[in-house]
C-alpha positions in Angstrom: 66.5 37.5 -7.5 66.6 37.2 -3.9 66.4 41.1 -4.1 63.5 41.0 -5.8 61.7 38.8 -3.9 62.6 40.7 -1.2 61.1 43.8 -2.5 57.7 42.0 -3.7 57.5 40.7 -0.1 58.0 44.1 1.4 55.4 45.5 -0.7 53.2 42.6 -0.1 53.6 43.9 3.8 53.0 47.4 3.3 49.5 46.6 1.0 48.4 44.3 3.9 49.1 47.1 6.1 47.3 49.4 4.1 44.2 47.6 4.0 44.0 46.6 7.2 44.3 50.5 8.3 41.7 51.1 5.8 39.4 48.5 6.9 39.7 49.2 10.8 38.6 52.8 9.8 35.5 51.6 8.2 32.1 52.1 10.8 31.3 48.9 11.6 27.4 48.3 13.7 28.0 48.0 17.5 26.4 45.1 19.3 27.0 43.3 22.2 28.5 40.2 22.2 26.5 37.3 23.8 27.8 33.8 22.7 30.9 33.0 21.4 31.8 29.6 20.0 34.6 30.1 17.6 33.5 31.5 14.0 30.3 31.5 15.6 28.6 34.1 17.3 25.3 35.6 19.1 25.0 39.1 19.0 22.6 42.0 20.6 21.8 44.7 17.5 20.4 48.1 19.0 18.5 50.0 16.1 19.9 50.2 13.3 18.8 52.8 10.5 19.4 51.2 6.7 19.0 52.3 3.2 17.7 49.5 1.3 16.5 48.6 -2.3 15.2 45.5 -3.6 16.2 43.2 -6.6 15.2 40.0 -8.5 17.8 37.6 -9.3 20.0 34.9 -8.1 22.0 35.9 -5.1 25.2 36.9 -6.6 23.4 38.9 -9.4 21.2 40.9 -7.2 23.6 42.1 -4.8 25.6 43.9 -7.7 22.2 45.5 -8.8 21.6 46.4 -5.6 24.9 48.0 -4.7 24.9 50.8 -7.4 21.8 52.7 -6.4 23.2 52.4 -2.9 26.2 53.7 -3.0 24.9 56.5 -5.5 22.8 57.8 -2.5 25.5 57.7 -0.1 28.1 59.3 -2.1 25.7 62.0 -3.0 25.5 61.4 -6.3 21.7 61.5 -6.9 20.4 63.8 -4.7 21.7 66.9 -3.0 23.6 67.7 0.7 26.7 65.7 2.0 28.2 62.5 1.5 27.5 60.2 4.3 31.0 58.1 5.4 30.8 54.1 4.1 30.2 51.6 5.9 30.0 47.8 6.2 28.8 45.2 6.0 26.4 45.3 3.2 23.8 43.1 3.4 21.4 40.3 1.4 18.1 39.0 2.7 15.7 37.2 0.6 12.3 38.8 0.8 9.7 37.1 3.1 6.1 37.1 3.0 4.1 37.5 6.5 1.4 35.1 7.2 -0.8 35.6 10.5 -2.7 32.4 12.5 0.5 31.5 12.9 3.1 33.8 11.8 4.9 32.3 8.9 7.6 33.8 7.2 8.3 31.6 3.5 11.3 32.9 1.4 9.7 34.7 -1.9 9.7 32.3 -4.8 10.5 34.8 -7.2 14.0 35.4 -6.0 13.2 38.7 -4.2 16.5 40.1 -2.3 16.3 43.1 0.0 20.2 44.4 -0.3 20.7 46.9 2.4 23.7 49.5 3.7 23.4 50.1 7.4 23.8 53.9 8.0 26.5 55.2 10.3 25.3 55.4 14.2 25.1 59.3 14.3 22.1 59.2 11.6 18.5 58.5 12.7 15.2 58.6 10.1 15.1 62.4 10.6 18.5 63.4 10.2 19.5 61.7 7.2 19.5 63.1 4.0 16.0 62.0 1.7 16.5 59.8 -1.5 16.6 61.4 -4.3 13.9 58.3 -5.7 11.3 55.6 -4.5 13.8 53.4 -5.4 16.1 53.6 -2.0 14.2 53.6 1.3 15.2 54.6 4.4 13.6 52.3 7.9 15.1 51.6 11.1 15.4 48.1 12.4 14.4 47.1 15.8 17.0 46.2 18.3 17.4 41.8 17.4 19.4 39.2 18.6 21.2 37.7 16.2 23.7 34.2 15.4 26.4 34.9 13.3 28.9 32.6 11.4 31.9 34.5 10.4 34.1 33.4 7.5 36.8 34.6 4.4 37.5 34.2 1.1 35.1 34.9 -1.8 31.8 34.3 -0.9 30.6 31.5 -3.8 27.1 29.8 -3.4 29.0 26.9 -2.1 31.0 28.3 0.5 27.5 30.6 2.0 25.4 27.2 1.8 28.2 25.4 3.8 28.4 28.1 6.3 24.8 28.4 6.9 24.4 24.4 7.1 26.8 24.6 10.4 25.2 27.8 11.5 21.5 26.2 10.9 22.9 22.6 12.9 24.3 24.6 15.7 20.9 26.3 16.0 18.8 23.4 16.0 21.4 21.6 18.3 20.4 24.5 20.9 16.0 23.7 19.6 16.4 27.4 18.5 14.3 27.6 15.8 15.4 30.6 12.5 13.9 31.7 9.4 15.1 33.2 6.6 19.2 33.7 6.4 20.8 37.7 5.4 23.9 37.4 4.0 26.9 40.4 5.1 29.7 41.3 3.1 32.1 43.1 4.3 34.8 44.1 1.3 34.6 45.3 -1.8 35.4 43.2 -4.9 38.9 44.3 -5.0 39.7 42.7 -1.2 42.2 39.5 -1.9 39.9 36.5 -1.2 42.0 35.4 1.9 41.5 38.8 3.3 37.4 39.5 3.0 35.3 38.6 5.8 31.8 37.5 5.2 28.5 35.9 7.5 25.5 34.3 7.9 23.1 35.8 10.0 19.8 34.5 11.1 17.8 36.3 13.6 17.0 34.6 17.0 14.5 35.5 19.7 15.4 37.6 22.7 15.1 35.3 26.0 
C-alpha cells in the first residue's frame, strides 16, 4: 500500500509539473505593474488587439457560448491561413451602454456579455488573419490602467461576487471611482480547481 501511494504521489508531482510547464508557456498580456497589495493589483495594459463575440445569458452560460466561435477562429478552423498560438486569459464583460452629458456607462439589462481572447503581442489589426464571419470581430484596445484581484479555484457566482466586493471596497477606500467589472479566466475546464487562477478587473483612470 505504501508503494502505491507512493506511486500515486509521484504521479501527482509529475502532472503538477506538467501543467505548470504548460501553463508558463502559454502568452500571457504584458503590463506594468503599478500597485501591489497582496491578491490585489494595479496594472498598465499597452494595446491590446482582441477577437471578441457577444452572447446573452447568465455569466457562466455565455462564456461557454462564447468560447467555441473563438477558439474556432484561432485554431483555423473556420476560415483559412495559420493557426494563431493560444493564449490567456479569456475574458467576460457585461455589455455597457454610452450615455453623453455625463458619460454614463449602465450594465445592459438584457444580460449582454462581450467574451473576448486577447491576441498574441506580435499581431496588430492588419496582420491578423480576417474572420471567416460577422460573428467574431477583431478591435484593438487602448492602452488602460487597470485594478486586478487575483484568485483560484472554480470560479462560481459566489466566489467572483466576493472577489469583486473586496476589489470594489479597496477602490472606494482609495475615492477611485469603476464601472462595469470583466471577468479573466485563465484555465481551461480541465485545470484542478486549486490550480486555476482567475480576476476581477475594473478599469481605473490614468493619473
Amino acid at each position: 500500500m505504501l508503494i502505491g501511494l507512493g506511486i500515486l504521489g509521484g504521479l501527482a508531482v509529475v502532472a503538477i509539473g506538467a501543467w505548470a510547464y504548460v501553463v508558463s508557456n502559454v502568452k500571457q498580456p504584458s503590463y506594468v505593474s503599478v500597485t501591489l497589495d497582496g491578491a490585489i493589483e494595479v496594472r498598465d495594459y499597452p494595446a491590446l488587439v482582441v477577437a471578441e463575440v457577444t452572447r446573452r445569458g447568465d455569466r457562466n452560460s455565455a462564456v461557454r457560448a462564447g468560447f467555441s466561435p473563438l477558439a474556432n477562429y484561432i485554431f483555423a478552423k473556420n476560415r483559412s491561413g495559420d493557426s494563431i498560438s493560444m493564449t490567456t486569459p479569456v475574458t467576460q464583460t457585461r455589455e455597457t451602454i454610452a450615455m453623453t452629458a455625463p458619460v454614463i456607462q449602465t450594465p445592459s439589462a438584457d444580460g449582454t456579455w462581450l467574451v473576448r481572447f486577447i491576441m498574441p503581442e506580435t499581431y496588430t489589426l492588419e496582420t491578423l488573419p480576417r474572420a471567416g464571419s460577422d460573428d467574431v470581430r477583431l478591435l484593438q484596445v487602448p492602452p488602460t490602467r487597470r485594478a486586478a484581484i487575483r484568485f483560484s479555484g472554480v470560479a462560481t457566482d459566489a466566489s467572483i461576487a466576493t472577489h469583486e466586493k473586496t476589489l470594489r471596497e479597496w477602490l472606494a477606500a482609495r475615492n477611485i471611482v469603476v464601472g462595469v467589472p470583466t471577468y479573466a479566466y485563465y484555465n481551461d475546464p480541465f485545470t484542478p480547481g486549486p490550480l486555476r487562477r482567475n480576476e476581477v478587473l475594473f478599469d481605473v483612470a490614468m493619473q
